[in-house]
C-alpha positions in Angstrom: -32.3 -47.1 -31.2 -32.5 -50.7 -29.9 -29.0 -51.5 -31.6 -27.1 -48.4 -29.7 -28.6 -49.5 -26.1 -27.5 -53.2 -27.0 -24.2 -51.1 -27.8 -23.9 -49.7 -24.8 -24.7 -52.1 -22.4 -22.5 -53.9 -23.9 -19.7 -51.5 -23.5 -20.7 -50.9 -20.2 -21.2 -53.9 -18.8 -19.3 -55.0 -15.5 -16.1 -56.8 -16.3 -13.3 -58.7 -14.4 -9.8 -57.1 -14.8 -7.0 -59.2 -15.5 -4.8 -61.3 -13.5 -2.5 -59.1 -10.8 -4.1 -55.9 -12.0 -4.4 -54.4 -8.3 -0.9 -55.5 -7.0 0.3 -53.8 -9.9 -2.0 -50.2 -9.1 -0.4 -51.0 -5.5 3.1 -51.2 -7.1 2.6 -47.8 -9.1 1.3 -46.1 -6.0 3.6 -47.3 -3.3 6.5 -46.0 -6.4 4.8 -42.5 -7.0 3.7 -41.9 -3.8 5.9 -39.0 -2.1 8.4 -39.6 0.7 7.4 -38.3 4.2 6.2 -34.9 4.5 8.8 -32.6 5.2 9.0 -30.3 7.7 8.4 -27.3 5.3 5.6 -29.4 3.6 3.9 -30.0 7.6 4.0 -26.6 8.2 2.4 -25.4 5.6 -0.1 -27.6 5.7 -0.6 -26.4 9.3 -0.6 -22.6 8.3 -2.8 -23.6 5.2 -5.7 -22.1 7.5 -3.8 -19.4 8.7 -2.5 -17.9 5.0 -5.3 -16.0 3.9 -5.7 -14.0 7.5 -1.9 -12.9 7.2 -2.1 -12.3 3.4 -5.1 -9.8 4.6 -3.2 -8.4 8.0 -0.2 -8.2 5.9 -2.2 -5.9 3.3 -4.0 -4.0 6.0 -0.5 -3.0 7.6 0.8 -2.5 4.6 -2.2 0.1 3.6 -1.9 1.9 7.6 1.7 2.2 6.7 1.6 4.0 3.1 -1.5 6.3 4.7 0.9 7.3 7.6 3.7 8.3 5.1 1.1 10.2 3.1 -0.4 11.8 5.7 3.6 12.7 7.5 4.8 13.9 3.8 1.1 16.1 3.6 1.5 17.8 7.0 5.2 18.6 5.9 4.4 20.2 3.4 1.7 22.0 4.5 4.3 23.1 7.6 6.5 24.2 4.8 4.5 26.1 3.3 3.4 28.1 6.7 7.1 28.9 7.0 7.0 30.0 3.3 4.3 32.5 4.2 5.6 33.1 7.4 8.7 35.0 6.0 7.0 36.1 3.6 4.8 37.9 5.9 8.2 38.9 8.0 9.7 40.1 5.0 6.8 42.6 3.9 6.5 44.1 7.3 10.4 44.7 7.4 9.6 46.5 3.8 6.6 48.2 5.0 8.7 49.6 8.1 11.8 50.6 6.1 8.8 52.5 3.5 7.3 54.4 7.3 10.3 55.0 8.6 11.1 57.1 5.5 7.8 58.4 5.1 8.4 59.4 9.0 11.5 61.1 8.4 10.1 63.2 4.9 7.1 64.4 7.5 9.5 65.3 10.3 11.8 67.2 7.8 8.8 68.7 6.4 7.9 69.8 9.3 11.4 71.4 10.7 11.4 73.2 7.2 7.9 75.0 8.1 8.6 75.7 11.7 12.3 77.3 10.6 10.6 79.4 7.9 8.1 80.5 10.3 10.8 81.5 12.6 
């Protein structure tokens, strides 16, 4: 055990780094180091904040809209379907007129034919 802590301190000891070691970290920074922001770059840093509450006001618009479509495509088809049955409706009482009219006329001949024989 004593001869991995010797080891390690020695490892980890504090040593000097070599000669121009820092101008050349400088050197490698200044070289990878980007250009001045651009103006895309500052504003999105300035909207950074900003992206999440128009990624949610975007979806929450975006939501209001399809539930207005749904609900406008819902109350046309239940208006069609009011016309549907509206003519329907139309359509049996024309049928049911055309049946009384003739049941009308059988009674009224029926009844001409028992008043003549009567006569």
């Amino acid at each position: 055990m004593k001869d991995l802590e010797d080891r390690l301190r020695s490892v980890l000891q504090r040593t000097e780094p070599p000669a121009g070691f820092a101008e050349r970290v400088q050197a490698r920074v200044r070289a990878q180091s980007p250009q001045a922001p651009g103006w895309r770059d500052a504003l999105s840093v300035l909207l950074h904040g900003f992206r999440l509450r128009w990624v949610g006001g975007v979806a929450a618009a975006c939501l209001l809209v399809a539930l207005g479509v749904w609900h406008h495509a819902r109350e046309q088809r239940l208006r069609a379907q009011g016309e549907r049955a509206k003519e329907q409706t139309l359509q049996a009482l024309r049928i049911a007129s055309v049946k009384l009219n003739h049941v009308k006329k059988m009674v009224q001949q029926a009844d001409q034919d028992r008043a003549s024989r009567r006569l």
